[in-house]
C-alpha angles and dihedrals in degrees: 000000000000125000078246087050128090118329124054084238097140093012088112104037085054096043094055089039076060096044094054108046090043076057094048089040087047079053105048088050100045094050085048086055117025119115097208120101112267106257090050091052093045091053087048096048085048094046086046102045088043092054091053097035084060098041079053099052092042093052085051089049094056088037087058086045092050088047099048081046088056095046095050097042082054092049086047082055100044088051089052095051096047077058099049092049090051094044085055089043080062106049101041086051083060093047093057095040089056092047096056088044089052096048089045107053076047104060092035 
């Protein structure tokens, strides 16, 4: 498979590569146009870039939470099926058990 293939493996790194130089390319341009002075455009572009810079970082943040929840509730999963084999391990052991017992106390 391809890195565009299966998997969302890069899918975030990419996605923020894209965010921020659609941010660096919004800035550029607004700096080009803008009919503010410079310093006021340049406080505003800073104001502007570190807001989202922060809103970035915060939705990463609860991306790398969901990801660890997620993690935790299939381990959980994993640990109750490994139960509930054993449990059936069990019970099949006594079955058989109880068959023998029962054909031989038949044939005895």
């Amino acid at each position: 498979m391809s890195g565009t293939e299966g998997g969302n493996g890069g899918g975030g790194r990419a996605f923020f590569a894209a965010f921020i130089a659609g941010l660096a390319a919004g800035a550029a341009a607004a700096l080009l146009l803008a009919p503010a002075k410079g310093e006021s455009t340049r406080k505003q572009l800073v104001a502007r870039v570190s807001s989202a810079y922060a809103g970035a970082v915060a939705q990463a943040a609860r991306a790398g939470e969901t990801a660890s929840n997620a993690r935790f509730q299939i381990d959980r999963l994993f640990a109750s099926v490994a139960a509930g084999i054993d449990e059936a391990r069990i019970v099949r052991a006594q079955l058989e058990s109880a068959y023998i017992d029962d054909e031989v106390s038949r044939r005895g």
